[in-house]
Structures are given as C-alpha cells and as structure tokens.
MOPAC internal coordinates of N, CA, C and O (Angstrom, degrees):
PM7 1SCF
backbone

  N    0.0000 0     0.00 0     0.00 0    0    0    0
  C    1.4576 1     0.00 0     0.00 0    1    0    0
  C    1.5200 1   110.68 1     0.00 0    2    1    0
  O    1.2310 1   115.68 1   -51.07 1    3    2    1
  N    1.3965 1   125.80 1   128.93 1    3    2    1
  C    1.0854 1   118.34 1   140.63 1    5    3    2
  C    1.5282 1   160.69 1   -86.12 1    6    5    3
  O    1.2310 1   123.91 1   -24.65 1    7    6    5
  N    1.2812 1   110.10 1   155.35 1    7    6    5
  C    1.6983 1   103.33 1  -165.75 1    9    7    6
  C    1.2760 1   124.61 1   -52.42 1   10    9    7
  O    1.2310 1   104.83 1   -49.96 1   11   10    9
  N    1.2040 1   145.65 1   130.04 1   11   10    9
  C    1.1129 1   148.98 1  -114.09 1   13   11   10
  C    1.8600 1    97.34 1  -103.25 1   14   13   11
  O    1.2310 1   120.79 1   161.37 1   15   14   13
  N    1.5003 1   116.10 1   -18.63 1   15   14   13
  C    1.5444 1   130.85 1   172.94 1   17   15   14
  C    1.2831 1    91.53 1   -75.09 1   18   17   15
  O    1.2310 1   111.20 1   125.87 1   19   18   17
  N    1.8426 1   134.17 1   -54.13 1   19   18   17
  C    1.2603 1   110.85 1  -179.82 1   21   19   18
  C    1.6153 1   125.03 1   -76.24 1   22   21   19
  O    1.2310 1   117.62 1  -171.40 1   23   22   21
  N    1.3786 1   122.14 1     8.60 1   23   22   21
  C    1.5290 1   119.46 1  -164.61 1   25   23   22
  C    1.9648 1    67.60 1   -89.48 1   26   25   23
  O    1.2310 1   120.03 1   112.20 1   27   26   25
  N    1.2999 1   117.54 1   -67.80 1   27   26   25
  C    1.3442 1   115.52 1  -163.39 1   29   27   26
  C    1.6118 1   120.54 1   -42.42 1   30   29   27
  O    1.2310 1   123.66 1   145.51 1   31   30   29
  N    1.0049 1   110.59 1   -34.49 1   31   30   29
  C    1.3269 1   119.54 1   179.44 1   33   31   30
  C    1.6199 1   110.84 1   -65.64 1   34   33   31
  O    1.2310 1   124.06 1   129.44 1   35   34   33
  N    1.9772 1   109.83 1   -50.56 1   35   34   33
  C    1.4422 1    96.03 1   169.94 1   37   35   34
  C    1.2480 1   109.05 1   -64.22 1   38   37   35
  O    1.2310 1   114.69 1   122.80 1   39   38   37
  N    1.6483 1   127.67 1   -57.20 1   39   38   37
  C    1.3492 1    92.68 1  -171.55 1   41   39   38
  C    1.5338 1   141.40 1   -52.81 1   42   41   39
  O    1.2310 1   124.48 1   154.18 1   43   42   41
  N    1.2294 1   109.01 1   -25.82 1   43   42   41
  C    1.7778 1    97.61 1   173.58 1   45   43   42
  C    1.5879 1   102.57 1   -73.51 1   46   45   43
  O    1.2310 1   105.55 1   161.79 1   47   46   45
  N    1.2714 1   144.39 1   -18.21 1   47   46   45
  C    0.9981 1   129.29 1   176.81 1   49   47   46
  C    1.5390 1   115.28 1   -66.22 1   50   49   47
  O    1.2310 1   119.85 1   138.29 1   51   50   49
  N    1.2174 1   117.90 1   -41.71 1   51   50   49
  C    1.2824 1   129.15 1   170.46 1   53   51   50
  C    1.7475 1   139.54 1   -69.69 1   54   53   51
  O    1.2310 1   140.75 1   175.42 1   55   54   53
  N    1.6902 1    77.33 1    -4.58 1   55   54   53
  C    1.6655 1    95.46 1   167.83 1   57   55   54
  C    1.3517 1   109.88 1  -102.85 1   58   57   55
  O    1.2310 1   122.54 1   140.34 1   59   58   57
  N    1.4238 1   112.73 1   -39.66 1   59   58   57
  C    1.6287 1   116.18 1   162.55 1   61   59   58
  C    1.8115 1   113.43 1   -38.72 1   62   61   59
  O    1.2310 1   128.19 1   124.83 1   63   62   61
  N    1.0355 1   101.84 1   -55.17 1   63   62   61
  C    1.4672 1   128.50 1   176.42 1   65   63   62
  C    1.4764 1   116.01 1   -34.05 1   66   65   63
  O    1.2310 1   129.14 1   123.53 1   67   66   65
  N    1.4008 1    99.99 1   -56.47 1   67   66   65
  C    1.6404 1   115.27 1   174.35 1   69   67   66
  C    1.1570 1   118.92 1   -64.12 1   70   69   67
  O    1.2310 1   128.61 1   153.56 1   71   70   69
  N    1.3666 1   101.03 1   -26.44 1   71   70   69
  C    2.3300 1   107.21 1  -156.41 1   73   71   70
  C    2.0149 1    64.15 1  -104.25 1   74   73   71
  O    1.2310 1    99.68 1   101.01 1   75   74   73
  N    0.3965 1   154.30 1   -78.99 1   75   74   73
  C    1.6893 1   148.74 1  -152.15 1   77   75   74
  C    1.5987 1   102.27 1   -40.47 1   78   77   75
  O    1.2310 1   125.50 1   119.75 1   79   78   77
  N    1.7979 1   107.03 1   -60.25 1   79   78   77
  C    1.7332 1    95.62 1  -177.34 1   81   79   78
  C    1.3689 1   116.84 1   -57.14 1   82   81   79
  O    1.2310 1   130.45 1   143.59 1   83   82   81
  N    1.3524 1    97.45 1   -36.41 1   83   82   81
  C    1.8101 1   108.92 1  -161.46 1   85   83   82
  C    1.5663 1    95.67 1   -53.84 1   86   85   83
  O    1.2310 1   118.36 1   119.21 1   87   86   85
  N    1.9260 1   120.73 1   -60.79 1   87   86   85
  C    1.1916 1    99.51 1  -173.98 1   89   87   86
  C    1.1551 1   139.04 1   -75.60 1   90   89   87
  O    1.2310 1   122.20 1   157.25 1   91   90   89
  N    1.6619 1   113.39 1   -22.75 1   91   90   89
  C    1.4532 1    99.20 1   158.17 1   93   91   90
  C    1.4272 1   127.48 1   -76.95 1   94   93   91
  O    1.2310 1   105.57 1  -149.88 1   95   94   93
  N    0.8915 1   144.35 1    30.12 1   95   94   93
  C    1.4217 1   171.71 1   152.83 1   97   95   94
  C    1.2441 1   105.85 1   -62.14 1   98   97   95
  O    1.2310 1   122.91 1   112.93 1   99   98   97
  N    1.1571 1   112.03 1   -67.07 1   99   98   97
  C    1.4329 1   139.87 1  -154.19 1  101   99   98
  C    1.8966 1    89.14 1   -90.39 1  102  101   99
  O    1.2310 1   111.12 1   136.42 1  103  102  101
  N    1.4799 1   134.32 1   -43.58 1  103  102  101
  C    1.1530 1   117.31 1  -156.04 1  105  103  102
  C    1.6634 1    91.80 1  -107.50 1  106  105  103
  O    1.2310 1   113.62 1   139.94 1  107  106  105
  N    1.2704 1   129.68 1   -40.06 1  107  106  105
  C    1.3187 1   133.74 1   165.49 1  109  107  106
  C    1.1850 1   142.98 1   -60.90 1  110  109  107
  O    1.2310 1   127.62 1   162.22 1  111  110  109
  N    1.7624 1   102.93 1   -17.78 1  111  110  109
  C    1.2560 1    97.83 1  -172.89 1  113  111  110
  C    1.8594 1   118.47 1    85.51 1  114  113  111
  O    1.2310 1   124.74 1  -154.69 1  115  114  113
  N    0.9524 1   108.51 1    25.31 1  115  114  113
  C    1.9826 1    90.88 1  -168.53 1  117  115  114
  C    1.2937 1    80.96 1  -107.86 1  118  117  115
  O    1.2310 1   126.90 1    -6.43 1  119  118  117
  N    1.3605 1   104.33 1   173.57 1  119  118  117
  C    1.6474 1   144.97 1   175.19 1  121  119  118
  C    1.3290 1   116.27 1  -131.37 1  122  121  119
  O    1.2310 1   116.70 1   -61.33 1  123  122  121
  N    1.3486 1   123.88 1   118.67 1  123  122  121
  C    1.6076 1   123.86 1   179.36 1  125  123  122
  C    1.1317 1   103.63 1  -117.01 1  126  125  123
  O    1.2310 1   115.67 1   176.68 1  127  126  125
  N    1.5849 1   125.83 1    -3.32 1  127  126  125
  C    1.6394 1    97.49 1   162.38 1  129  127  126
  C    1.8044 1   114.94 1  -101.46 1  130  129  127
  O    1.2310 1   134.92 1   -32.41 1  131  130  129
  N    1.2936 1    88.74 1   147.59 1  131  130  129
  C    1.5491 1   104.93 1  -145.63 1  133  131  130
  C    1.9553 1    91.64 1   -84.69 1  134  133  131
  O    1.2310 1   118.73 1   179.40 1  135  134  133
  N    1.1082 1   120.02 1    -0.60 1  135  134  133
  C    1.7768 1   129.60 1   168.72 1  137  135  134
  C    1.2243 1   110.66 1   -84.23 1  138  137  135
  O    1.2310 1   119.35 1   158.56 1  139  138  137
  N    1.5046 1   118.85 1   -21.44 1  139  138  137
  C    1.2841 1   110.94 1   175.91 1  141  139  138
  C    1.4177 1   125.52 1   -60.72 1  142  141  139
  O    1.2310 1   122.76 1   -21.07 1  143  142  141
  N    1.4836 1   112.31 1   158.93 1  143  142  141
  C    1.3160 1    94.64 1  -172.63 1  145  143  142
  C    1.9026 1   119.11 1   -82.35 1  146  145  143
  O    1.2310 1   141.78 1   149.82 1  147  146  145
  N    1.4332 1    75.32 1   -30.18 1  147  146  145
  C    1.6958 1    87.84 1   175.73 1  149  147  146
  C    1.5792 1   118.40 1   -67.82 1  150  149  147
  O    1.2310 1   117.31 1   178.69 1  151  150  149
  N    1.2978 1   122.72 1    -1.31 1  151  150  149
  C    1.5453 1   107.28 1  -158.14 1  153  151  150
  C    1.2309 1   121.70 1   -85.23 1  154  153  151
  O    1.2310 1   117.83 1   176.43 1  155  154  153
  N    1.5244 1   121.74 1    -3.57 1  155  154  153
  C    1.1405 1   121.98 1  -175.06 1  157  155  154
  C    1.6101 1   110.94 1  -109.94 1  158  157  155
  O    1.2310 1   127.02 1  -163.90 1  159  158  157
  N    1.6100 1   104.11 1    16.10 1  159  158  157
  C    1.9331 1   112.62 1   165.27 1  161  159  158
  C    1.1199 1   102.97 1   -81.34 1  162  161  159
  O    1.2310 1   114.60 1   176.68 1  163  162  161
  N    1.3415 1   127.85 1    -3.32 1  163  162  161
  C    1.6470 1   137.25 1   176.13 1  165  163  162
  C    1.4797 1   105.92 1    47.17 1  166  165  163
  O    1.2310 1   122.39 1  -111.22 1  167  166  165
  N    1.0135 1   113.03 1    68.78 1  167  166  165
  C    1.8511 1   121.72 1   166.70 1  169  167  166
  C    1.5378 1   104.70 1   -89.26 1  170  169  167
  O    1.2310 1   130.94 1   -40.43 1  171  170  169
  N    1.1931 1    96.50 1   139.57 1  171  170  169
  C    1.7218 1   111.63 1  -173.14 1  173  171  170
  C    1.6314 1   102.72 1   138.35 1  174  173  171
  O    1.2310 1   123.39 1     2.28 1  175  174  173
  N    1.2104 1   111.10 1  -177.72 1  175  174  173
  C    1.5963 1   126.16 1   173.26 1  177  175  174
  C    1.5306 1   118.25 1   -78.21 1  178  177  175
  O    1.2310 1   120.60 1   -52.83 1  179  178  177
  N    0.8779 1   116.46 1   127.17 1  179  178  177
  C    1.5226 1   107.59 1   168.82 1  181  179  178
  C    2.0536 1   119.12 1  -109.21 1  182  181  179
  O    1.2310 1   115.32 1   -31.21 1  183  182  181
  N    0.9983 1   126.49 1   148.79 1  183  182  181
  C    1.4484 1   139.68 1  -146.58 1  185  183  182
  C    1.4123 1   101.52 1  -141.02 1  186  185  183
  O    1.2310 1   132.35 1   -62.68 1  187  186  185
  N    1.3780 1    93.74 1   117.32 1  187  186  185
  C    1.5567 1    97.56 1   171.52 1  189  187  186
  C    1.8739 1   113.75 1   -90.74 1  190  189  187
  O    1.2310 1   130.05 1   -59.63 1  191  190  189
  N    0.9561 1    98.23 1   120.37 1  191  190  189
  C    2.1759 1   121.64 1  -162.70 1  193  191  190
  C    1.1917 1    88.40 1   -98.01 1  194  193  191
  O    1.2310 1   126.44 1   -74.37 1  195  194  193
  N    1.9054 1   105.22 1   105.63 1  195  194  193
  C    1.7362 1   101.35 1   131.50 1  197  195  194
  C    1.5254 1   112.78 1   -86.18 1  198  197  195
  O    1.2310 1   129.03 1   -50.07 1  199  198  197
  N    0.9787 1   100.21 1   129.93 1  199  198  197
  C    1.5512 1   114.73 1   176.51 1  201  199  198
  C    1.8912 1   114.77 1   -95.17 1  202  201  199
  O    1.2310 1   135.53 1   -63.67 1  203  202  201
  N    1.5689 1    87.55 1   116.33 1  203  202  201
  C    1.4904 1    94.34 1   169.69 1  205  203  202
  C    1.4827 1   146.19 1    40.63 1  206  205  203
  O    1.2310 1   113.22 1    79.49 1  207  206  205
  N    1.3056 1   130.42 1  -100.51 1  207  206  205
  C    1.2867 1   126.69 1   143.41 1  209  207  206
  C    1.0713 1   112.97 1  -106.37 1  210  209  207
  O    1.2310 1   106.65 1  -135.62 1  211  210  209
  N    1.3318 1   142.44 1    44.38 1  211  210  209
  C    1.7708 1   139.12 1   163.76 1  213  211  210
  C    1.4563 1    93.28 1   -90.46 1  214  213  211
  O    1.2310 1   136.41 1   -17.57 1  215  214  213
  N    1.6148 1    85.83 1   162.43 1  215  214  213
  C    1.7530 1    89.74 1   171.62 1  217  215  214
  C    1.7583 1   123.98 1   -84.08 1  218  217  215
  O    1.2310 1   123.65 1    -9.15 1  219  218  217
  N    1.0016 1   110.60 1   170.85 1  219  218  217
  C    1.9817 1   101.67 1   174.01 1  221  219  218
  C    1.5875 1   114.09 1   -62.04 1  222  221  219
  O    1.2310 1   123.96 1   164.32 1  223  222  221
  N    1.1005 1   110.00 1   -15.68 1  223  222  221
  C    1.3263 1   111.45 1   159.05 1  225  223  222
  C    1.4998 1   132.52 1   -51.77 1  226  225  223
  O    1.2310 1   128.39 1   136.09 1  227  226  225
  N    1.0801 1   101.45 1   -43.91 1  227  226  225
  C    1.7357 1   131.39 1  -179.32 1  229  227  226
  C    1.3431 1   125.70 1   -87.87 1  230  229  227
  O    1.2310 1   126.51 1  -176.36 1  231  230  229
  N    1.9020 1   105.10 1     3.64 1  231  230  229
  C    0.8583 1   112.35 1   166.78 1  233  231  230
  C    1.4265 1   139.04 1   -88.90 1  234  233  231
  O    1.2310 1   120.78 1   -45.57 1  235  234  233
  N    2.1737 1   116.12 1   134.43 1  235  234  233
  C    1.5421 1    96.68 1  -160.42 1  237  235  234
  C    1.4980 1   106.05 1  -125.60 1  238  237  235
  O    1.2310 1   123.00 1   -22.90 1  239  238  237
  N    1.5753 1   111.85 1   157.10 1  239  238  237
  C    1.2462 1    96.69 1   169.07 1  241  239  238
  C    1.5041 1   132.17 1   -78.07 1  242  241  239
  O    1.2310 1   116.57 1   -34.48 1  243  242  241
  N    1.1140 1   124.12 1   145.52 1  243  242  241
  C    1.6811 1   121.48 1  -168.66 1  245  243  242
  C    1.7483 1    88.49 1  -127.96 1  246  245  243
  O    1.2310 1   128.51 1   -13.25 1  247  246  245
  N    1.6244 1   101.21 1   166.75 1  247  246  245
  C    1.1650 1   126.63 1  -166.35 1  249  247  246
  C    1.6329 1    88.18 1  -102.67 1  250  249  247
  O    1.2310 1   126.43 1   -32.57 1  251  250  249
  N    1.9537 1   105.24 1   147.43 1  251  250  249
  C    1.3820 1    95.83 1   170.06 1  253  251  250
  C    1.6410 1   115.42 1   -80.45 1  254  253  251
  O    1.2310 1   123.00 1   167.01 1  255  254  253
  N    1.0647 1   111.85 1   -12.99 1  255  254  253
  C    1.5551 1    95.35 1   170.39 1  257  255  254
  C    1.4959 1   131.40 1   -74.00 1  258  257  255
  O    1.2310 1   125.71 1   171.44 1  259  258  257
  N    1.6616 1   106.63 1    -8.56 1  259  258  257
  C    1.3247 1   115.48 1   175.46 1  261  259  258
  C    1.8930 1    88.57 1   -97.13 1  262  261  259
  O    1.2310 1   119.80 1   176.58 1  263  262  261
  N    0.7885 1   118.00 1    -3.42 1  263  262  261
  C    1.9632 1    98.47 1   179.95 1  265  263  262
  C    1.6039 1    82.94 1   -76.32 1  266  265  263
  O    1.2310 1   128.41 1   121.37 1  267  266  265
  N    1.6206 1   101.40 1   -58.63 1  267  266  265
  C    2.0747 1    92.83 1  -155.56 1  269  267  266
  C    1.4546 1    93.43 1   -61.39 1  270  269  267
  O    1.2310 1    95.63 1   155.05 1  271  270  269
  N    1.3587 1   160.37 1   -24.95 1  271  270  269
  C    1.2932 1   149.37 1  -160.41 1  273  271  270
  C    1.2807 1   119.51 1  -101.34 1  274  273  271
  O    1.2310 1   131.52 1  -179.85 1  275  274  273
  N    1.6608 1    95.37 1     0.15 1  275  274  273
  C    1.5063 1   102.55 1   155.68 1  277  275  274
  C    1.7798 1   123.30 1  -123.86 1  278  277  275
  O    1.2310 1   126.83 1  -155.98 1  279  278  277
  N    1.5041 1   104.47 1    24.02 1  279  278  277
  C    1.1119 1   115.65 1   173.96 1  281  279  278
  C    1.9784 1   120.53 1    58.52 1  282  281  279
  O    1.2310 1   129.60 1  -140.43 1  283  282  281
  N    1.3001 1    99.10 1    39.57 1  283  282  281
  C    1.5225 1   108.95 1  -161.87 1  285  283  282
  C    1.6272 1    98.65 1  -107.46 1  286  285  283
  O    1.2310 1   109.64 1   -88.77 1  287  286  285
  N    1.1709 1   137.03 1    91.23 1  287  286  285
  C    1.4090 1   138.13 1   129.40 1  289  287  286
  C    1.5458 1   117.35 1    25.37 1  290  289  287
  O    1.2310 1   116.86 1   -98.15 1  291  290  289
  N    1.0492 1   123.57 1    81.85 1  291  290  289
  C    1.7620 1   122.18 1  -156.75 1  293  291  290
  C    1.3842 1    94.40 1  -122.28 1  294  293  291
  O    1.2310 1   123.17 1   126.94 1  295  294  293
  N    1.8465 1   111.52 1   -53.06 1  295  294  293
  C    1.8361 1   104.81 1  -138.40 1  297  295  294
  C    1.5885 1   111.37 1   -70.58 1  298  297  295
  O    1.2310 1   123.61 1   148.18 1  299  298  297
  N    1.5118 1   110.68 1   -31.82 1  299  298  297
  C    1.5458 1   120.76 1   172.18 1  301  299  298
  C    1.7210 1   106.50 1   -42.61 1  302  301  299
  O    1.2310 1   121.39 1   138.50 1  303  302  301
  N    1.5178 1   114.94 1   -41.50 1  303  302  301
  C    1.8133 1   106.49 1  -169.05 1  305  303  302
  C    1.0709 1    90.82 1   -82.92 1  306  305  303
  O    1.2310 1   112.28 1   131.61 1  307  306  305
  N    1.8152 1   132.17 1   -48.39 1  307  306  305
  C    1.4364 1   120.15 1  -177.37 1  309  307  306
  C    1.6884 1   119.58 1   -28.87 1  310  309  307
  O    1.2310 1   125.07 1   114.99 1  311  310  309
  N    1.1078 1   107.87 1   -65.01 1  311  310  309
  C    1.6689 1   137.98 1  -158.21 1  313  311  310
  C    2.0448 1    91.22 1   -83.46 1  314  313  311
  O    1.2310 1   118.53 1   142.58 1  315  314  313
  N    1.0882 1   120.40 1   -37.42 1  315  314  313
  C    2.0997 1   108.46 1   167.06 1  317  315  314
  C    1.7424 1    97.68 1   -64.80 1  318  317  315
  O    1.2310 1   125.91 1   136.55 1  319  318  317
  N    1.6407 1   106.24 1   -43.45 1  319  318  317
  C    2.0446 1   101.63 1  -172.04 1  321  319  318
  C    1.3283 1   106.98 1   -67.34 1  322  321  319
  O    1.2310 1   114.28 1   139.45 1  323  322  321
  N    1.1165 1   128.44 1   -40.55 1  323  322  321
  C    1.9798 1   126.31 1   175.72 1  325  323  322
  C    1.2824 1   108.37 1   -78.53 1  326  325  323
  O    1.2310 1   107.50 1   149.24 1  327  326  325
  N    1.4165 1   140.91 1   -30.76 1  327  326  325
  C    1.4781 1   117.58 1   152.08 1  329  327  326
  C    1.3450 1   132.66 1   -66.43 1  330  329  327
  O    1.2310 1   124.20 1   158.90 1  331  330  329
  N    1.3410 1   109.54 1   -21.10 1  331  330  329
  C    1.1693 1   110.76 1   167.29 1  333  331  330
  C    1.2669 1   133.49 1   -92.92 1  334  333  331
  O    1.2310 1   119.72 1  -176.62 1  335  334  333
  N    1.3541 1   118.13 1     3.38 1  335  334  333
  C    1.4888 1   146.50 1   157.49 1  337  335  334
  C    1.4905 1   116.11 1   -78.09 1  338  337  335
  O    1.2310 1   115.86 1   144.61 1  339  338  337
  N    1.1102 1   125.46 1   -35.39 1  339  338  337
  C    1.3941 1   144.46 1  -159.33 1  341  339  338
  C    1.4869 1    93.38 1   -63.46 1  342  341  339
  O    1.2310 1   130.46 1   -38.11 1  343  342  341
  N    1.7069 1    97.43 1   141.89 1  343  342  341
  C    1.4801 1   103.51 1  -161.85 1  345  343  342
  C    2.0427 1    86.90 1  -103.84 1  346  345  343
  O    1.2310 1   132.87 1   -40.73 1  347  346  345
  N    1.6054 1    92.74 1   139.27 1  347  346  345
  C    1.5757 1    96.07 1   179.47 1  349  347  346
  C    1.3799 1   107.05 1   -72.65 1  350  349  347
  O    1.2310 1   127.55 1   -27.85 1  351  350  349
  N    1.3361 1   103.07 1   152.15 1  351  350  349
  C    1.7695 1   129.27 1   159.25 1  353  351  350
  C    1.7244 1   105.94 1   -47.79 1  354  353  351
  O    1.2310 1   131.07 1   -29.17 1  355  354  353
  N    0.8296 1    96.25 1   150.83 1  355  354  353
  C    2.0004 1   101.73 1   165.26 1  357  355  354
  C    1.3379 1   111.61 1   -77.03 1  358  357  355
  O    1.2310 1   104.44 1   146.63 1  359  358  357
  N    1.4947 1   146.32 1   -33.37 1  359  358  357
  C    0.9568 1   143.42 1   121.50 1  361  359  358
  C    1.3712 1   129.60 1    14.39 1  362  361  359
  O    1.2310 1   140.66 1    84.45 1  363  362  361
  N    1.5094 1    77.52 1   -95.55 1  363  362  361
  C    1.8089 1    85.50 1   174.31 1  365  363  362
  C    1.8816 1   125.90 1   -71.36 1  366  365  363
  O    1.2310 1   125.18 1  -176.81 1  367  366  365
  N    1.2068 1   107.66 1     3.19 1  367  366  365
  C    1.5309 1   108.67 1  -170.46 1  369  367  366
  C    1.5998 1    86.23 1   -96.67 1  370  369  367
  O    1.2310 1   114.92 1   145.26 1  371  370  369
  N    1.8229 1   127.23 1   -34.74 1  371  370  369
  C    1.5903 1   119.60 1   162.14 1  373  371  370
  C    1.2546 1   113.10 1   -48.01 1  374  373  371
  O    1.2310 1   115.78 1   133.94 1  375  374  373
  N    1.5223 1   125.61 1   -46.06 1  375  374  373
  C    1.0475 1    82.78 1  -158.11 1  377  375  374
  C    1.7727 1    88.77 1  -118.87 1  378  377  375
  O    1.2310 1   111.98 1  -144.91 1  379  378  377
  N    0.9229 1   132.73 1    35.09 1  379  378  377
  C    1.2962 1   136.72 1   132.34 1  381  379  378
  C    1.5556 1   110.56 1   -66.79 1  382  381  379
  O    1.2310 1   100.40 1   164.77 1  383  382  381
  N    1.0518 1   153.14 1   -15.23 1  383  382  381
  C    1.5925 1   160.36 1  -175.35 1  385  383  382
  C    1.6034 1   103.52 1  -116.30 1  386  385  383
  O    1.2310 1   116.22 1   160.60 1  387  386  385
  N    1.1254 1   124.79 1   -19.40 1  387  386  385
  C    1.9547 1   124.90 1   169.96 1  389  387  386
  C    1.4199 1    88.38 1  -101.06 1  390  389  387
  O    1.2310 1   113.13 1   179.59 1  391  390  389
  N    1.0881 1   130.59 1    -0.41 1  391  390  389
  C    1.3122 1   110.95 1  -170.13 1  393  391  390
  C    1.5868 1    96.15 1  -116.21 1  394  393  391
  O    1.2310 1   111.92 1  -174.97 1  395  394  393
  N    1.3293 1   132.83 1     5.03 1  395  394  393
  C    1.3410 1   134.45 1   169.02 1  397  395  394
  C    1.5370 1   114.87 1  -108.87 1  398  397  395
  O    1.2310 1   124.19 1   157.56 1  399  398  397
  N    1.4081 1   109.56 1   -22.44 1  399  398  397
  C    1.3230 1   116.06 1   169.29 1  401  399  398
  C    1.2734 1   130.70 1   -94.77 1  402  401  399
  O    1.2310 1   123.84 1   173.89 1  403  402  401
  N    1.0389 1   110.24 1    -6.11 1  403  402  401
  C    1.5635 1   124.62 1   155.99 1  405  403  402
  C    1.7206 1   114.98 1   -74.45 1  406  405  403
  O    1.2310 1   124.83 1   134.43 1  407  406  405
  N    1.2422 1   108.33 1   -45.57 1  407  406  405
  C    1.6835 1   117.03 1   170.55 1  409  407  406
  C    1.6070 1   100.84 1   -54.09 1  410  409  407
  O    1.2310 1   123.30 1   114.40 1  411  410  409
  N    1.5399 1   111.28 1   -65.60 1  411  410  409
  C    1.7032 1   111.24 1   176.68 1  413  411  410
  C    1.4954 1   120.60 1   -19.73 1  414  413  411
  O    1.2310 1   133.15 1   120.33 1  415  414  413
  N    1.7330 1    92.19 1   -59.67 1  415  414  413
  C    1.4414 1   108.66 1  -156.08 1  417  415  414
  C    2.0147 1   104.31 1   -60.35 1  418  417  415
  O    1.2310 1   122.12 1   139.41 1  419  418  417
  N    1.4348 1   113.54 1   -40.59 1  419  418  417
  C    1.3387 1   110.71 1  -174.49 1  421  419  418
  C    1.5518 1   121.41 1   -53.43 1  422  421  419
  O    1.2310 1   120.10 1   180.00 1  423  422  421

C-alpha cells in the first residue's frame, strides 16, 4: 500500500497529465491511440533528446507523444529553449546596448 500523501501526489499528477495531453492534442495535433488510423503519420513536435549520461552522439529525436507516453519531464526544457530563442523587442536590444555602455563607461 501506499502512503496516502503519495496516492495524492500521483493523482494530481495524473490530472495534470490529462489537461497536458488534452491540450497539446488539441494544439499539436497528436494522437495517442495507437488504433487510430492516423497515428503512425506521427503528427506532433519532434525534439531532439540528449539523454542523460550518453554522449551527443547518442542523441535521438523522439516524438512528443512518445515523451508524454513515456512519462518523461519535457515541457520545463521546451518552454527554457523558446525563451531562450525568443527574438528581442527593439526596446529591449536599446536598452540592452545603454545598458552595456554604461558598464564600459565606469
């Protein structure tokens, strides 16, 4: 049996889980049932995985419907790689650039 903090814990994880497939489902396009006819045109995102201690060599791309169907922790690196991709405002590249020449100047 388990402790009744961890039954709770899976279950909200597993409700997260649901509202997670449903919307990328819904915004991606994937299919997780594997009867469908479509599911093996593999629609969805695909992610290139370094995995763990392998080398970058050994690294493969996987489908996101096989990350959530294998219960693997993805959307946190997704969402650090698109902010950190994100193309700056003109704004902020001013004063990202007054804001380096002011450091210079001291």
């Amino acid at each position: 049996n388990m402790p009744e903090s961890m039954q709770q814990e899976k279950s909200a994880v597993g409700k997260r889980k649901s509202v997670a497939d449903k919307d990328n489902k819904e915004k991606w396009g994937i299919i997780f049932d594997k009867n469908h006819p479509d599911y093996e045109s593999e629609l969805g995102r695909q992610f290139l995985i370094k995995w763990g201690s392998r080398l970058y060599s050994e690294s493969t791309y996987e489908y996101e419907r096989d990350l959530i169907l294998m219960d693997v922790e993805y959307d946190s690196y997704a969402q650090d790689f698109l902010h950190r991709n994100k193309k700056p405002t003109k704004s902020a590249m001013k004063k990202n650039f007054q804001t380096e020449d002011e450091e210079r100047r001291r």
